[in-house]
C-alpha positions in Angstrom: 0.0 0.0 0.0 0.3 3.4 0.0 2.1 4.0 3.4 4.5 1.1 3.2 6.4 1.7 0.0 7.1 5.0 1.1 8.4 3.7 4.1 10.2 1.1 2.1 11.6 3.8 0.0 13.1 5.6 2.7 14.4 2.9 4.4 16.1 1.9 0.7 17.8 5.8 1.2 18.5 5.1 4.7 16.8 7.9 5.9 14.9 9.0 9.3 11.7 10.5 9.9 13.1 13.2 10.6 15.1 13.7 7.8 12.3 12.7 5.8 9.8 15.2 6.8 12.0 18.1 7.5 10.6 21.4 6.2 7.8 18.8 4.6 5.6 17.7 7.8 5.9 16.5 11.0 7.5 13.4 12.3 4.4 12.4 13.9 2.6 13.3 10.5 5.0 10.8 8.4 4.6 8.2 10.8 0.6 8.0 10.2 1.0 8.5 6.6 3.6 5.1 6.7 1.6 3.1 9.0 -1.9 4.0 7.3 -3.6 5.7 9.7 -3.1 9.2 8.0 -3.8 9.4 3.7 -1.3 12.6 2.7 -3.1 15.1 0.5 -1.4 15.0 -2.8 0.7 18.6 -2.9 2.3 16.6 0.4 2.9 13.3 -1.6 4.7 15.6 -4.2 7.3 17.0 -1.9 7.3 13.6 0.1 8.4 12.1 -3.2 10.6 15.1 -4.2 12.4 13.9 -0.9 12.8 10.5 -1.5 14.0 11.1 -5.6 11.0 9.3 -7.0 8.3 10.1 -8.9 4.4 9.8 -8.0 4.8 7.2 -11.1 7.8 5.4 -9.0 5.2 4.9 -6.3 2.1 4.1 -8.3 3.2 1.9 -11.4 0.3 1.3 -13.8 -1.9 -1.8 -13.3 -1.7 -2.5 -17.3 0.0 -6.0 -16.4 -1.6 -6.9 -13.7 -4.1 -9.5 -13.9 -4.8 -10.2 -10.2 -8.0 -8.2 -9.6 -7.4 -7.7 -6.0 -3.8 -6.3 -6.9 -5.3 -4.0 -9.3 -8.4 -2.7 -6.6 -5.0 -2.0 -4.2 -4.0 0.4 -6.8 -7.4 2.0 -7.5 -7.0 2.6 -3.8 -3.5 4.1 -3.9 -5.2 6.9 -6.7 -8.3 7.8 -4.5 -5.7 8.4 -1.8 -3.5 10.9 -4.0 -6.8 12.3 -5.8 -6.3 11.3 -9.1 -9.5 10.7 -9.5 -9.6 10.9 -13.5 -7.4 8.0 -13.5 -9.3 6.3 -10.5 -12.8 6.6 -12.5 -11.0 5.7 -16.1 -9.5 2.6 -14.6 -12.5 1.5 -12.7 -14.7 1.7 -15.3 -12.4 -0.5 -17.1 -12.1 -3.1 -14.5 -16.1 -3.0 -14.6 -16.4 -4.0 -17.9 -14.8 -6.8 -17.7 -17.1 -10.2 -16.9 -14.8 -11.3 -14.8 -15.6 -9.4 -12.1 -19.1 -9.7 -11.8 -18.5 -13.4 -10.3 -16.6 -11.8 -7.6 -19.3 -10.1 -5.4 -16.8 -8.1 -2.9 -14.5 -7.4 -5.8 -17.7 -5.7 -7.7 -18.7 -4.1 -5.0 -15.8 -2.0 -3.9 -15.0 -1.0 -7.5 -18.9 0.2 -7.5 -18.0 2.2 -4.5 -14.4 3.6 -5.5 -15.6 4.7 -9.2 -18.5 6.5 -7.0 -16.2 8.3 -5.0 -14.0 9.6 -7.8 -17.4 10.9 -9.3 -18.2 12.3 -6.1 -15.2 14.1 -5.5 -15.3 15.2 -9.5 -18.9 16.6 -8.2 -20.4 14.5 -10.8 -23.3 13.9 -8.2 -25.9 12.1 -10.6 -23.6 9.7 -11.8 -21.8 8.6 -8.2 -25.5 8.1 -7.2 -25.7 5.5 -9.7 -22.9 3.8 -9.0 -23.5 3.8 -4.8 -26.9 2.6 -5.3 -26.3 -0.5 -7.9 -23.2 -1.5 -4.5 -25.9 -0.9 -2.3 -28.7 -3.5 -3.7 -25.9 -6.0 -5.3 -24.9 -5.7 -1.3 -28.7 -6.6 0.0 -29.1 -9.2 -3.0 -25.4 -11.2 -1.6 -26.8 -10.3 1.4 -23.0 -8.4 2.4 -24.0 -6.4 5.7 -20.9 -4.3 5.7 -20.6 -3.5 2.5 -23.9 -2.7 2.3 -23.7 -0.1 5.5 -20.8 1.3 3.5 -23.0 2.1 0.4 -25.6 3.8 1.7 -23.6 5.8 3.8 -22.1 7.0 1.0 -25.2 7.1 -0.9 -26.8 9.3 2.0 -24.0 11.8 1.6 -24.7 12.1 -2.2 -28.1 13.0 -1.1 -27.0 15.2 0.8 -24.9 17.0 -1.7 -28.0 16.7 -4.1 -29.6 18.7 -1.9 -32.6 15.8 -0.2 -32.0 15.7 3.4 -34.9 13.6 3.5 -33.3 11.1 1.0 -30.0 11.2 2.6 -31.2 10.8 6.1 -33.4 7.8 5.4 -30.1 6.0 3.5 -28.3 6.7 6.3 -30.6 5.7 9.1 -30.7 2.6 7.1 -27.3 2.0 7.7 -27.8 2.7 10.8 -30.0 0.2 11.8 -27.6 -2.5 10.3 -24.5 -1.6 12.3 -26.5 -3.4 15.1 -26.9 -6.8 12.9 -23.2 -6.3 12.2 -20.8 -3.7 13.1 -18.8 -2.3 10.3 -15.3 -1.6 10.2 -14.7 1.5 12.2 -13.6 3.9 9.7 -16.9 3.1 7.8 -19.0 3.5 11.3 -16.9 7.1 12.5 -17.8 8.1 8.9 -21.8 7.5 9.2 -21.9 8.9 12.7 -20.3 11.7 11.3 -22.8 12.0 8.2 -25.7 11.6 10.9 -24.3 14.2 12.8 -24.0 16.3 9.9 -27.7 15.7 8.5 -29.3 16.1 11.6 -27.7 19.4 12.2 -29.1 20.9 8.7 -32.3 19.4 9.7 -32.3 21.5 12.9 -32.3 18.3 15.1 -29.4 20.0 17.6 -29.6 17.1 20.4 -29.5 14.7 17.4 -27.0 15.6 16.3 -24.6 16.0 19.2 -25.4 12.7 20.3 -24.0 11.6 17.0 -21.0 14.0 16.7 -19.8 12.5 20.5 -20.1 8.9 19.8 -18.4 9.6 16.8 -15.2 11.2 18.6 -15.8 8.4 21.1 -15.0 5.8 18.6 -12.3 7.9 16.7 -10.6 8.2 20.2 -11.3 4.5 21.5 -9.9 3.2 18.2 -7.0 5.7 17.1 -8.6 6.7 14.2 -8.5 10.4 14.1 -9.0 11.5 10.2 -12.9 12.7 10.5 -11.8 14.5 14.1 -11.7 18.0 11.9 -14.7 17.9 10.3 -16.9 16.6 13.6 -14.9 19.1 15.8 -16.3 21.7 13.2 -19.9 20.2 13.5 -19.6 20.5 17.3 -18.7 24.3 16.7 -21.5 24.9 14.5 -24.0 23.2 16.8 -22.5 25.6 19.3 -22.9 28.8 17.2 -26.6 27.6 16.4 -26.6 27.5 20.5 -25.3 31.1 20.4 -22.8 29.8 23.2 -19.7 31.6 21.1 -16.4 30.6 23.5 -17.0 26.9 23.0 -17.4 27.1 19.6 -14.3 29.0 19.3 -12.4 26.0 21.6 -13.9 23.8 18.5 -13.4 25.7 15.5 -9.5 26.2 17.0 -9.4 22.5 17.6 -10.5 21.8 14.4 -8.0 24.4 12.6 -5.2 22.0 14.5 -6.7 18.9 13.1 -6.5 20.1 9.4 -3.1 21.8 9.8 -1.3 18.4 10.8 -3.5 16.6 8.1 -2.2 19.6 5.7 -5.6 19.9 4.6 -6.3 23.7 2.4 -10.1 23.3 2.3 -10.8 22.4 5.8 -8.2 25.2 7.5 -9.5 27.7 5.2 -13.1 26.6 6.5 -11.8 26.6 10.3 -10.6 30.3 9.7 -13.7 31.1 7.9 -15.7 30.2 10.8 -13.7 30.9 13.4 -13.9 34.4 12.3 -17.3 34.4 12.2 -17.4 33.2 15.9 -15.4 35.4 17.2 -17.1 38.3 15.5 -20.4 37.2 17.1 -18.4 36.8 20.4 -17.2 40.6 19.9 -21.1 42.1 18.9 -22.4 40.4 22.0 -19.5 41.6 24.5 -19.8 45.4 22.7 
């Protein structure tokens, strides 16, 4: 994966973390990045690679001879974690046309679910529905409970982005329900709490969705899994800005900020400063 070759490759130029990530990241940052826990946004992958003398082709060769087809999902997961998603939804749709894979239910499945998310994150809404809801009834029909939770989470976000928060909501209470027939793996599960959290809130269902936002960093703590911790620390803050209780919401949104600085994530610290602005504003009106 991802995280282990470029451990391997600095190992191969017998260099430290530290030497590694100077000027680049933190120790800590590479560490998560080599043992998995973190994905590195791609301008970081770039200067990681710079680093090491490779290219981002050194790290992710083509699958064209590969015939193994759980060899060549591995590498449609190594583009969705540099966001190349072009190449991610060219190469899945290829894999999908192939018969092959149909007679390989899980296989199917998850290259269902990565071709949607390279849609999604193209903002080609319509067409990542598609895809998330054929994964979600293949997953009912081979009757695959966790793959199935994993679809229409995703499905509810698309929802979501389509602007139903009925629709999104009822996928995602769906999913719901089926984490207590079979808990998913708890990436998957932080995720849905988090969409829960987040649908609830748009709703207006505050209590809702602070129930949902806390188990949520329960879990992330309890298993070590912190890569949603910016987003739900920023649903926290909002829910406290929709309480008017400004201080705490600044704690959050700060929190937050320090989240998607050590995951060098643009979008999500320019979205911490927006609304920690915003916050602090408020704070200022009501004190003046």
């Amino acid at each position: 994966m991802l995280g282990e070759k470029i451990r391997t490759l600095r190992l191969q130029k017998n260099m430290s973390q530290d030497a590694a990530s100077s000027g680049i990241c933190s120790r800590s940052m590479l560490s998560h990045i080599e043992t998995g826990r973190t994905l590195p946004s791609l301008d970081l992958l770039k200067k990681l690679c710079a680093r090491l003398g490779v290219t981002l082709r050194d790290i992710h060769d083509s699958p064209a001879a590969r015939d193994d087809t759980s060899t060549q999902l591995d590498h449609l997961h190594e583009l969705l974690a540099y966001k190349d998603y072009e190449a991610l939804i060219r190469q899945s749709k290829e894999i999908l046309r192939r018969k092959q894979i149909q007679s390989e239910p899980l296989a199917h499945l998850d290259c269902l679910r990565l071709l949607g998310l390279g849609l999604y994150h193209q903002k080609r809404c319509h067409e990542a529905r598609e895809q998330f809801a054929a994964a979600a009834r293949i997953a009912e029909q081979s009757c695959l409970i966790p793959q199935r939770i994993s679809a229409l989470t995703h499905l509810g976000s698309v929802h979501a982005e389509l602007g139903d928060p009925h629709l999104a909501l009822d996928c995602l209470q769906q999913a719901e329900e089926l984490t207590l027939i079979f808990p998913p793996d708890p990436r998957i599960h932080i995720h849905l709490l988090s969409r829960l959290s987040h649908q609830h809130l748009a709703l207006g269902s505050l209590h809702r969705a602070i129930q949902y936002t806390r188990q949520a960093m329960f879990l992330g703590e309890k298993t070590g899994i912190y890569e949603c911790g910016g987003h739900l620390l920023t649903t926290l803050g909002q829910i406290k800005s929709r309480q008017k209780k400004w201080q705490a919401a600044i704690a959050c949104f700060e929190r937050a900020l320090k989240f998607f600085e050590f995951l060098d994530d643009p979008d999500g610290i320019a979205a911490s400063r927006l609304h920690l602005a915003a916050a602090r504003d408020a704070l200022s009106v009501r004190a003046a």
